[in-house]
Backbone as a chain_set.jsonl record, in Angstrom:
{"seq": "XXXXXXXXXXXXXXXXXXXXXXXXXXXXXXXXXXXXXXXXXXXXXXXXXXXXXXXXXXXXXXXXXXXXXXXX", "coords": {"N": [[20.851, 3.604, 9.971], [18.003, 4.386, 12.024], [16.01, 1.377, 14.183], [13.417, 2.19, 14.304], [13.232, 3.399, 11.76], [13.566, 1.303, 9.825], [11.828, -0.785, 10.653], [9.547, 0.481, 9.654], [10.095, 1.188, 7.275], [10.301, -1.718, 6.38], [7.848, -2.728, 6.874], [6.446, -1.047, 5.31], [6.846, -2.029, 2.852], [6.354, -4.554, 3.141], [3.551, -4.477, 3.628], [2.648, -3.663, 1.373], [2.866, -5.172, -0.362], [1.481, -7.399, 0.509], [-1.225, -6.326, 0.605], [-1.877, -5.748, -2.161], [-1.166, -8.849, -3.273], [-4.061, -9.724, -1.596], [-5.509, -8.316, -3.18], [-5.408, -9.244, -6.074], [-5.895, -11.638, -5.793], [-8.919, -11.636, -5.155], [-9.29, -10.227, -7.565], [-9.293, -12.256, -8.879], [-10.61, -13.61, -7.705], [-13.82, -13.357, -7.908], [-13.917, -12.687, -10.648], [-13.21, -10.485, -11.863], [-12.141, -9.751, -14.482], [-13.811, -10.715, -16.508], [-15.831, -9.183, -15.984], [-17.901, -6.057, -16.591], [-16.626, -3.132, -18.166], [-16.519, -0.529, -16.816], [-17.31, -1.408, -14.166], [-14.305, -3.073, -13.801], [-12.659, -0.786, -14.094], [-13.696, 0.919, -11.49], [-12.795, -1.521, -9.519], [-9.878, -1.028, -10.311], [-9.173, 1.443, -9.847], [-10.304, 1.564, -7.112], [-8.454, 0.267, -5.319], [-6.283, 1.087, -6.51], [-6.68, 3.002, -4.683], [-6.167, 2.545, -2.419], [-3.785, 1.523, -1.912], [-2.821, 3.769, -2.406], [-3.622, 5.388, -0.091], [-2.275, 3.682, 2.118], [0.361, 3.665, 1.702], [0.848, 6.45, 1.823], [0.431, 7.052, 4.405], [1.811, 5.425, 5.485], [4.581, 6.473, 4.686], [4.338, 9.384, 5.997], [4.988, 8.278, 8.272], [7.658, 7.476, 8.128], [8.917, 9.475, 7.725], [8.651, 11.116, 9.477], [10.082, 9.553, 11.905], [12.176, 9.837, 10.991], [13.085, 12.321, 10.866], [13.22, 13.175, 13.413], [15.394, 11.349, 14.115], [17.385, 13.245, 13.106], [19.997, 15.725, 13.444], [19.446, 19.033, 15.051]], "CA": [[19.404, 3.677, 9.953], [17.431, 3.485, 12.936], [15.435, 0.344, 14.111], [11.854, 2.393, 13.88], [12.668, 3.548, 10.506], [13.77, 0.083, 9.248], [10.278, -1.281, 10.722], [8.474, 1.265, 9.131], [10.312, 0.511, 5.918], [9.656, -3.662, 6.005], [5.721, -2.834, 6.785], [5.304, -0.522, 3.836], [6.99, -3.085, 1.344], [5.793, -6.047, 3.291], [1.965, -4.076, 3.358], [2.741, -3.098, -0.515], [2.892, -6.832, -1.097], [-0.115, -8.218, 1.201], [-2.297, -5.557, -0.117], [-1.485, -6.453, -3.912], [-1.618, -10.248, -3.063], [-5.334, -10.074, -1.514], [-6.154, -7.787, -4.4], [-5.123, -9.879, -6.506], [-6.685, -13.162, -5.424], [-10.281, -10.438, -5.175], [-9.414, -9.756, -8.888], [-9.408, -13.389, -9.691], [-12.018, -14.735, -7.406], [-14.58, -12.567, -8.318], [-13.525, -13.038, -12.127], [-13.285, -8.993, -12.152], [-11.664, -9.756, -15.657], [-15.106, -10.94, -17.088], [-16.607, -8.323, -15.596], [-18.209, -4.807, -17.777], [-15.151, -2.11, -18.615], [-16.652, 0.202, -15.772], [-16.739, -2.49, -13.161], [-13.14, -3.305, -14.172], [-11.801, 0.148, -13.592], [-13.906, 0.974, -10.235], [-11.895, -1.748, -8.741], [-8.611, -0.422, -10.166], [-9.415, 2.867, -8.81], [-10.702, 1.015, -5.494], [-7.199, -0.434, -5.42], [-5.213, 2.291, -6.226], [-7.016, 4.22, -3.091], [-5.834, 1.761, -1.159], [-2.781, 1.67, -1.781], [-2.263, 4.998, -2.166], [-3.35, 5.293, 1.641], [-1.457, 3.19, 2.652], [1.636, 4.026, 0.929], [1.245, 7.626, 2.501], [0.078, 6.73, 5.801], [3.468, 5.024, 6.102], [5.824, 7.301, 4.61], [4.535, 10.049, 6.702], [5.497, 7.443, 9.756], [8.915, 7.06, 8.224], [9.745, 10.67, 7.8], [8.752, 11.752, 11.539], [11.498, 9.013, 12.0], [13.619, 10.356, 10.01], [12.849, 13.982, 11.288], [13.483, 12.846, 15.326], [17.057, 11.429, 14.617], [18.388, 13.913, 12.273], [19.991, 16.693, 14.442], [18.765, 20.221, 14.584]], "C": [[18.878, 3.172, 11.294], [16.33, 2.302, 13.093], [13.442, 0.972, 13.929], [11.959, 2.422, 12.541], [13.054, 2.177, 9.609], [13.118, -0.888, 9.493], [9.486, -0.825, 9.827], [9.304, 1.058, 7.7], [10.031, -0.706, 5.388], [8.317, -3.391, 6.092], [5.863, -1.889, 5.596], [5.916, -1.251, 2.738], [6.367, -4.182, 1.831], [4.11, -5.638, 3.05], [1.382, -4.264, 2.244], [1.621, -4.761, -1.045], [1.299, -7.619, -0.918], [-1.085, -7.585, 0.754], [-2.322, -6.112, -1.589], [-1.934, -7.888, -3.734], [-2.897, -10.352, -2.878], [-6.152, -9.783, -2.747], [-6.33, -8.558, -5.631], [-5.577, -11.312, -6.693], [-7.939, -12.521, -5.244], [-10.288, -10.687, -6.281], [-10.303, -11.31, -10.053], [-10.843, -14.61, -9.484], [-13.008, -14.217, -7.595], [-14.755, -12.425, -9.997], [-13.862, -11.339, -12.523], [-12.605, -8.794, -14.14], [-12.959, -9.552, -16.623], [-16.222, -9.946, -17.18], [-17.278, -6.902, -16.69], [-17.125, -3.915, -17.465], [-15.375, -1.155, -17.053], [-16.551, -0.352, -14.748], [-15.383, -2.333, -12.746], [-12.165, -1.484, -13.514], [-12.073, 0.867, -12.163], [-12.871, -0.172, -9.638], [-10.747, -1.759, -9.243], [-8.77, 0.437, -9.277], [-9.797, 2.079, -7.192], [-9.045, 0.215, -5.109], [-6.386, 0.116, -5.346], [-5.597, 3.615, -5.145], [-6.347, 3.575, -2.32], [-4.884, 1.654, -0.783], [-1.944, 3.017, -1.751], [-2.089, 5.729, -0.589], [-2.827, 4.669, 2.362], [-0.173, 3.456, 2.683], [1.816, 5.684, 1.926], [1.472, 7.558, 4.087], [1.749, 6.288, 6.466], [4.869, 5.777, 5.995], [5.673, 8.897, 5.468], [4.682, 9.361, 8.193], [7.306, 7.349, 9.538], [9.715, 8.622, 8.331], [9.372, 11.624, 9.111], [10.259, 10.938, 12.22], [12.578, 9.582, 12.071], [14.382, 11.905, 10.525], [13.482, 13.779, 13.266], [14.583, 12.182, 15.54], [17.934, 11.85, 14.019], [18.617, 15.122, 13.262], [19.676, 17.755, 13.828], [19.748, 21.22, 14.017]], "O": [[19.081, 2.044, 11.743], [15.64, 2.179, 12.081], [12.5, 0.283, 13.535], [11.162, 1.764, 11.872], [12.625, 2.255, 8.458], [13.378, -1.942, 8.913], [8.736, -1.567, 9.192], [8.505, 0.513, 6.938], [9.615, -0.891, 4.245], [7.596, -3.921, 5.247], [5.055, -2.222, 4.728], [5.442, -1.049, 1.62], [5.776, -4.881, 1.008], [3.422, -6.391, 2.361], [0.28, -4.725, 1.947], [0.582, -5.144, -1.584], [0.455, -8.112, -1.667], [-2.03, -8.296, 0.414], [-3.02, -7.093, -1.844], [-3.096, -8.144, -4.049], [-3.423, -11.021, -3.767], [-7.041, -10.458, -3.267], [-7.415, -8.503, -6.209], [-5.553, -11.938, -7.752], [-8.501, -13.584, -4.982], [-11.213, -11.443, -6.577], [-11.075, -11.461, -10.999], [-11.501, -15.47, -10.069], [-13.705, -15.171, -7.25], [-15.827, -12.029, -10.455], [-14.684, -11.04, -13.389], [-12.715, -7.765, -14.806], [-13.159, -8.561, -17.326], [-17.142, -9.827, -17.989], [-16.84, -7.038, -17.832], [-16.694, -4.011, -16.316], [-14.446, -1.115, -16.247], [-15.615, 0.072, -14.07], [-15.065, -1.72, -11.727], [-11.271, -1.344, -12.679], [-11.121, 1.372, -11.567], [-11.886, 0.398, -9.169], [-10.115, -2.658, -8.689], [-8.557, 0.282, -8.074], [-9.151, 2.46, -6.216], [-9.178, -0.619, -4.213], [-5.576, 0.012, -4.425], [-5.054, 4.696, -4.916], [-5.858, 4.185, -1.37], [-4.651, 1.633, 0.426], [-0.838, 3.263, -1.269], [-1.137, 6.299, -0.054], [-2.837, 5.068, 3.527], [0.418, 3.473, 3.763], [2.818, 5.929, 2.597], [2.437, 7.923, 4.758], [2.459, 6.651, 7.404], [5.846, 5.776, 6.743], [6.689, 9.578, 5.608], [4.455, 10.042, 9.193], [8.099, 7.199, 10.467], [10.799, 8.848, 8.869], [9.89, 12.677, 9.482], [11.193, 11.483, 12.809], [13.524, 9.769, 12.836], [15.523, 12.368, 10.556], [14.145, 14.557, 13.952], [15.049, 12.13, 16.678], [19.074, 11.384, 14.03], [17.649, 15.561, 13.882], [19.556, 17.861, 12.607], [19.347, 22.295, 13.57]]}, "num_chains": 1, "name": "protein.A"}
């Protein structure tokens, strides 16, 4: 494995994590629990955008990688 794509693999689990973690400490400091049912699922959904862009954003970084040291 090369050393870009084994960067670009630790940032999208280490991202995964830090994203989740802030979210997470958001969820709690905000007391989003307490909150009304619609509330509650806007910031799922606001959450799972986020990660979903992220999540792509990176795996189309790992498979250009992937694509530039596989031979032709």
């Amino acid at each position: 494995m090369s050393r870009a794509l084994k960067r670009y693999l630790l940032t999208l689990v280490g991202g995964v994590v830090v994203l989740d973690a802030m979210v997470i400490g958001i969820y709690y400091q905000f007391h989003v629990a307490e909150r009304p049912i619609k509330t509650q699922q806007t910031f799922v959904g606001v959450w799972i955008a986020a990660t979903l862009i992220f999540v792509t954003t990176m795996m189309r970084r790992i498979r250009r990688a992937r694509r530039r040291r596989l031979p032709s």
